[in-house]
MARDRENNU-281720 format. One line per 5 residues: number of its first residue (from 1); their letters; for each residue y, x, z of C-alpha. Coordinates in steps of 0.02 Angstrom, whole numbers. Each point is the difference from the previous one (the first is absolute). Example, Ala and Ser with C-alpha at 12.3 -4.5 7.8 and 13.67 -1.06 7.14 Angstrom:
<atoms>
1) as) -225 615 390 | 172 69 -33 $
</atoms>
This chain:
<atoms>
1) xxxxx) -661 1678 -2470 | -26 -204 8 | 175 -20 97 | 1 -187 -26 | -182 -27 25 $
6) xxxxx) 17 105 149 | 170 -71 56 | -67 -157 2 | -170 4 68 | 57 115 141 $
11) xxxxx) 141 -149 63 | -138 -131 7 | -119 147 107 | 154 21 109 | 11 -179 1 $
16) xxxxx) -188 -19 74 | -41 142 81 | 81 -21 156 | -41 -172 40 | -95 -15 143 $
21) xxxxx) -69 -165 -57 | -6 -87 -198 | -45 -139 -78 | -66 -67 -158 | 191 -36 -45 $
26) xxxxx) 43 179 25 | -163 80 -99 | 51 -121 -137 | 198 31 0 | -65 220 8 $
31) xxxxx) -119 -25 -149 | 105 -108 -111 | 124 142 27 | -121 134 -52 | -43 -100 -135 $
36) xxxxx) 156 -30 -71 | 12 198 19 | -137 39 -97 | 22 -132 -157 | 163 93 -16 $
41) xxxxx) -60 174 11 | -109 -60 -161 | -159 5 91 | -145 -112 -110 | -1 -178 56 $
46) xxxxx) -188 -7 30 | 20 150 125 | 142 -81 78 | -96 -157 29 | -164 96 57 $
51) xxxxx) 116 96 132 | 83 -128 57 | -177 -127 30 | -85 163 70 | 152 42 133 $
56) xxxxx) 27 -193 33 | -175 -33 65 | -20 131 103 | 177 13 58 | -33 -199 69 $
61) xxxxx) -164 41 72 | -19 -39 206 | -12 163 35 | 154 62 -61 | 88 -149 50 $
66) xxxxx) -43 19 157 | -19 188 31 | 101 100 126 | 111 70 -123 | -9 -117 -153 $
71) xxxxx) 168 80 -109 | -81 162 15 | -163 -91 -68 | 96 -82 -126 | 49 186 -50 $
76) xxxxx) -139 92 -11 | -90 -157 -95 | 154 34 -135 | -31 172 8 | -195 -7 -38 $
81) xxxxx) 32 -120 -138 | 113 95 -103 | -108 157 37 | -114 -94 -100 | 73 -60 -136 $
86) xxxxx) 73 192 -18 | -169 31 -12 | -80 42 185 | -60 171 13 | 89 134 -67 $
91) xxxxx) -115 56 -174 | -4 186 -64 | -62 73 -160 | -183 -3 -9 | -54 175 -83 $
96) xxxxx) -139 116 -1 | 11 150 115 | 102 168 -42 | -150 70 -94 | -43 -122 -117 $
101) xxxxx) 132 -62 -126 | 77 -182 33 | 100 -82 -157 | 141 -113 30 | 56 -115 -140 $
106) xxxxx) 216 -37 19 | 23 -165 -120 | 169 -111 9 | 140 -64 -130 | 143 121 -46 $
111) xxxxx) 125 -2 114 | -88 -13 159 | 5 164 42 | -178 49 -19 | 32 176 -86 $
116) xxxxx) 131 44 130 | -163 -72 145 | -121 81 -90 | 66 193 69 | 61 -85 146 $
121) xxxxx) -189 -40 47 | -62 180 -57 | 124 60 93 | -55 -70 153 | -197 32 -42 $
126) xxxxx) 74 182 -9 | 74 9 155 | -152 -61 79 | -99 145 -52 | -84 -72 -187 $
131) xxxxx) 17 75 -156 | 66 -135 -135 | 25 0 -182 | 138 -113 -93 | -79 -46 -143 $
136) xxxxx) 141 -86 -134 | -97 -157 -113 | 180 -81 9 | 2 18 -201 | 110 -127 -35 $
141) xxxxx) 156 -4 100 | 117 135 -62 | 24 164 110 | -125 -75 118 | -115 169 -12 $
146) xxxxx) 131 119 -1 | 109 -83 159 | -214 7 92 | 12 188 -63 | 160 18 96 $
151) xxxxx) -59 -87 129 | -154 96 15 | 102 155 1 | 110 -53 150 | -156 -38 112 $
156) xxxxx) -90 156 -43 | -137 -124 -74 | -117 58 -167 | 29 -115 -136 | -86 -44 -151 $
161) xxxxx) 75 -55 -177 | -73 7 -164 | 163 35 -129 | 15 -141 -144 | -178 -73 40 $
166) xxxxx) 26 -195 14 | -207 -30 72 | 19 -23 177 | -164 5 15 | -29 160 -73 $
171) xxxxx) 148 59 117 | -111 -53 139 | -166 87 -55 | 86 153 -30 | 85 13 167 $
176) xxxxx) -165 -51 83 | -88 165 -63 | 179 98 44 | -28 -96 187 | -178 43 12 $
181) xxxxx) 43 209 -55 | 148 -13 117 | -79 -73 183 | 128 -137 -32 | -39 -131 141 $
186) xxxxx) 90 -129 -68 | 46 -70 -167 | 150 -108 2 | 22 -86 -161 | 162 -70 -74 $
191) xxxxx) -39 -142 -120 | 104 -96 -136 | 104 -120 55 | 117 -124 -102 | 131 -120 37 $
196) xxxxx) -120 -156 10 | -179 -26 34 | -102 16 -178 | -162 -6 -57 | 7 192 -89 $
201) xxxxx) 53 69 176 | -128 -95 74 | -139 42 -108 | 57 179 8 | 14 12 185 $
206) xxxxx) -183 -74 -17 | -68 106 -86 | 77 155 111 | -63 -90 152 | -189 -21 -65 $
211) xxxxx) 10 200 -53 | 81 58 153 | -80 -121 136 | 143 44 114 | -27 -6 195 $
216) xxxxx) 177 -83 -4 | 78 -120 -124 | 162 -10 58 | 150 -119 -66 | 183 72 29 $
221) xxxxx) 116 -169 18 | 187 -15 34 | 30 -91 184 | 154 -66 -71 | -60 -113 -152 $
226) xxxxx) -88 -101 150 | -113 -142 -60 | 10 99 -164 | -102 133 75 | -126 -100 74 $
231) xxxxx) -49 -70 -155 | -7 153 -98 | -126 52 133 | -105 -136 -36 | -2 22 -169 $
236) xxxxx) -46 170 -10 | -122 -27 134 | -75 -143 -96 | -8 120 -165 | -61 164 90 $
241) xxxxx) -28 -32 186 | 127 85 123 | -22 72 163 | 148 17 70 | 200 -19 -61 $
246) xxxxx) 127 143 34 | 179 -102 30 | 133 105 -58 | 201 -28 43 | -67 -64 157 $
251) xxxxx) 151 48 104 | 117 -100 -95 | -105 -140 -8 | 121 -142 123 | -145 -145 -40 $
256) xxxxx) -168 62 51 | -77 -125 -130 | -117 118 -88 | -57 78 155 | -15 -162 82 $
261) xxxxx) -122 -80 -131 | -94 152 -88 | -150 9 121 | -27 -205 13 | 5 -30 -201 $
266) xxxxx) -90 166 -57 | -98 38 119 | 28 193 -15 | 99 94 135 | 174 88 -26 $
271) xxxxx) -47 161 51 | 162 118 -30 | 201 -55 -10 | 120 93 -96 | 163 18 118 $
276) xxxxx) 105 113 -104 | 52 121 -133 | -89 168 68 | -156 77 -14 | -63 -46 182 $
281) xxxxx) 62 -175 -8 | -193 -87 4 | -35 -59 134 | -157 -93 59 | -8 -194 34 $
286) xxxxx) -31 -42 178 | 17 -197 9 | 12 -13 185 | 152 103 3 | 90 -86 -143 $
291) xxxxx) -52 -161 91 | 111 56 173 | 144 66 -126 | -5 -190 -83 | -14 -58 180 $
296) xxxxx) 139 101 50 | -79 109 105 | 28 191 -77 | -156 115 -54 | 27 147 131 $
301) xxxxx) -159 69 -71 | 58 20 -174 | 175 79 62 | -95 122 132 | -109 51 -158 $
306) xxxxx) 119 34 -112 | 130 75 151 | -160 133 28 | 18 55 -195 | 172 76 40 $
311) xxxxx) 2 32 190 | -124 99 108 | -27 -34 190 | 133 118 66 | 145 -110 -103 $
316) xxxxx) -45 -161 25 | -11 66 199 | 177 68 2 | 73 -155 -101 | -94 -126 124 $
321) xxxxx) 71 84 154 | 176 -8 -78 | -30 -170 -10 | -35 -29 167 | 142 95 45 $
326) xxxxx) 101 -87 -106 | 79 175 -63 | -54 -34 -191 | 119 55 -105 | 81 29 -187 $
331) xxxxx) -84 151 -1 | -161 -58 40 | 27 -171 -112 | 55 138 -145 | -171 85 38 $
336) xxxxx) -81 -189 -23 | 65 -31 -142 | -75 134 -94 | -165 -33 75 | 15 -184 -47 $
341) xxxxx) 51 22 -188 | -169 81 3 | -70 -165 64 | 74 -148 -91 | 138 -123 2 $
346) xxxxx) 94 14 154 | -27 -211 3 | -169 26 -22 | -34 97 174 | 119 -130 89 $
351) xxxxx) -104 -158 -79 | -163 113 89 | 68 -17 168 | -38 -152 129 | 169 -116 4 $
356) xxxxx) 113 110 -128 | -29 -131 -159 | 175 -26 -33 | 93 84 125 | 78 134 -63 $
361) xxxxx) 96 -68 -156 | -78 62 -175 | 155 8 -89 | 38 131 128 | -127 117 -45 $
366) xxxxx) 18 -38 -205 | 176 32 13 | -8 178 50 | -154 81 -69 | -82 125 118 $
371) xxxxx) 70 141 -114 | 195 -57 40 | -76 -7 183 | -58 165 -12 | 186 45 -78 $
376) xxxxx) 83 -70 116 | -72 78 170 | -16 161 -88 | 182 -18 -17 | 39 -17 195 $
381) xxxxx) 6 158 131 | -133 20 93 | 126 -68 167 | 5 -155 -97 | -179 -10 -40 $
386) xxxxx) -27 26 186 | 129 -141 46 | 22 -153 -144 | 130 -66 116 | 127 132 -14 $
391) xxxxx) 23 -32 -176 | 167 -99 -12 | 89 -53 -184 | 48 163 -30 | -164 78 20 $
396) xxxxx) -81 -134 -97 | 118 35 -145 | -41 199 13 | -183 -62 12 | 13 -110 -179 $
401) xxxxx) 99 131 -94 | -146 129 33 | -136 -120 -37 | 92 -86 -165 | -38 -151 86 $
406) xxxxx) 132 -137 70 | 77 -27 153 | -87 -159 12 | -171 88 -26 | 45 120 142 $
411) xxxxx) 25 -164 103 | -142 -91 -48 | -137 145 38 | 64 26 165 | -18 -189 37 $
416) xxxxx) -174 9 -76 | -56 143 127 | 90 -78 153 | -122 -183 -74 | -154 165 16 $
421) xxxxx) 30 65 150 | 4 -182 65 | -170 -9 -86 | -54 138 83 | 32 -42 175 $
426) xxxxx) -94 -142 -36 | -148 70 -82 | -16 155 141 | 30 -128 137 | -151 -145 -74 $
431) xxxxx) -101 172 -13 | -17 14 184 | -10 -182 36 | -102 -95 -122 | 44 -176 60 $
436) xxxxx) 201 19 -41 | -81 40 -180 | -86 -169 13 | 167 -118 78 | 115 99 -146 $
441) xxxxx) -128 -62 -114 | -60 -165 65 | -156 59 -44 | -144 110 47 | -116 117 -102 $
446) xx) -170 -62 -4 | -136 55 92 $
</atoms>
């Protein structure tokens, strides 16, 4: 996610942050670097130039100038700045208590994904203890309410379809009474969508909105079409008011440029991201912890939460004291690997931890998907699990044959978990001492 934006932006915090004195020439050489950074990663001009005045002038003011530790300053001005722009606090779905039902109106262009979002967001409101209802007024795209049936099905979610009627708002009516007879909680409504803004689809979505009065109005957008994306928000929220965006394909998004410029030229918060293909990939926007991943600096929250989905206290325990042992091994990273496929992208967790941007190669973890991983180590004896190092040519070749894998595959994983045990020393050893977290970085956490 954002590797150049981040790549970039991170070198010129690296560059700053452990000054013990700077300049005007050095706030101006950081910034222009950061700028460049963010024209590139399609970020809207007008919130380029508003970052860049608004870090500028404070970043030059006397008292960080002169401060005791004016690079960290520098930082944590950067790091408030692009909180901002994200969008500041972190904005949930305003809806009406569990006994009273709340309506949530999906809208978006075909192809964004908002279907596929749609269950993904009842799926979470499920898992949080509500009661929602799919309701399918997607009457135009073909299949669109039989793959929300399917969808429906796979969540354990109710959902309602009206066979061969082409009224979505009779649809809606009708599923409002089936809602009300039900003790739905929540309505979650799948409207038309089309390959291009259009007055029809406006005036319909209009016309649902006025009858439904959702508590939510919610546009699904593709991260990846960038500036695209932005202004699609705008004109939907000019034609039916928004109040919040739902950026899907977020994970594969390298520029950040929709992200970067929603909040500043809508005005209306991006409240989930989509980060992949599954059910539970929806996760909610926290701009202060993108901002330290653009900066860089990992989002150990995010990875701890997600880590706690598919390992209780007693694991994570027994893992952390092999770490500080330094006794991990294939066994355990076999173990890992099953938990993490349940988690993401293996990239994904290393871009969430402080100082690992870039240091484990990507191409090393594309190359061998976690299921050849898997192969692989289920292919060695447990001995060899127990000691990577006594596996010699011969073993390796053994080791491929069993997996269907290559030689060279063989080679490369165990050179990717000698690059994580490495890792691991590290983290368990900045664990116990903060400040060799902070030198590694050349940068502190805010306080």
């Amino acid at each position: 996610m954002f590797e150049k934006l981040t790549g970039r932006v991170a070198d010129a915090m690296k560059f700053i942050a452990g000054k013990s004195t700077i300049t005007e020439k050095n706030i101006d050489e950081s910034v222009d670097v950061i700028k460049t950074a963010l024209l590139e990663a399609d970020v809207n001009l007008r919130v380029v130039r508003r970052f860049v005045n608004a870090t500028v002038e404070e970043a030059k003011g006397e008292k960080v100038l002169r401060s005791v530790d004016p690079g960290q300053q520098f930082v944590k001005i950067v790091h408030n700045k692009m909180t901002a722009f994200l969008g500041g606090e972190t904005q949930s779905l305003v809806l009406k208590g569990p006994d009273t039902l709340s309506k949530i109106l999906m809208v978006g262009l075909q192809g964004s994904g908002k279907t596929t979002t749609t269950a993904k967001l009842a799926y979470r409101l499920k898992k949080s203890g509500r009661k929602p209802l799919l309701v399918a007024c997607d009457l135009v795209r073909p299949a669109a309410v039989e793959q929300l049936s399917v969808l429906g099905e796979q969540i354990g979610a109710s959902v309602f379809k009206l066979d061969g009627c082409k009224d979505s708002l009779k649809v809606y009516r009708e599923a409002l009474s089936f809602a009300k007879l039900n003790l739905i909680d929540v309505m979650i409504i799948d409207t038309t969508g089309r390959l291009q803004i259009d007055e029809p689809m406006m005036a319909e979505l209009f016309r649902l909105q006025r009858e439904s009065a959702p508590e939510e109005t919610l546009l699904v957008a593709d991260a990846m079409t960038g500036q695209s994306a932005v202004d699609i928000a705008k004109a939907f929220d000019e034609k039916i008011g928004l109040t919040g965006v739902i950026l899907t394909k977020f994970d594969s998004d390298t520029r950040g440029g929709a992200a970067l410029s929603l909040k500043t030229i809508t005005g209306k918060p991006i409240k989930f991201v989509g980060t992949g293909e599954k059910t539970e990939d929806l996760e909610v926007f926290h701009p202060e912890r993108i901002a330290s991943r653009i900066l860089g600096m990992g989002d150990v929250v995010t990875l701890v939460e997600k880590a706690q989905q598919v390992m209780n206290k007693q694991e994570a325990a027994e893992i952390q004291k092999k770490m500080e042992r330094e006794t991990f091994t294939l066994e355990d990273w076999l173990n890992q690997l099953r938990a993490v496929k349940k988690m993401g992208s293996l990239q994904s967790m290393l871009d969430m931890i402080p100082g690992m941007q870039g240091q484990i190669n990507e191409d090393d973890i594309d190359r061998a998907s976690l299921k050849t991983q898997e192969a692989i180590i289920s292919s060695m004896t447990k001995k060899e699990r127990a000691n990577h190092l006594i596996i010699g040519p011969s073993r390796r070749s053994r080791i491929a044959r069993g997996a269907g894998a290559s030689v060279a595959e063989v080679a490369r994983l165990l050179k990717q978990f000698e690059k994580m045990k490495t890792m691991m020393k590290k983290m368990s050893k900045m664990s116990k001492n903060p400040a060799s977290m902070q030198a590694m970085m050349q940068g502190r956490r805010f306080r």
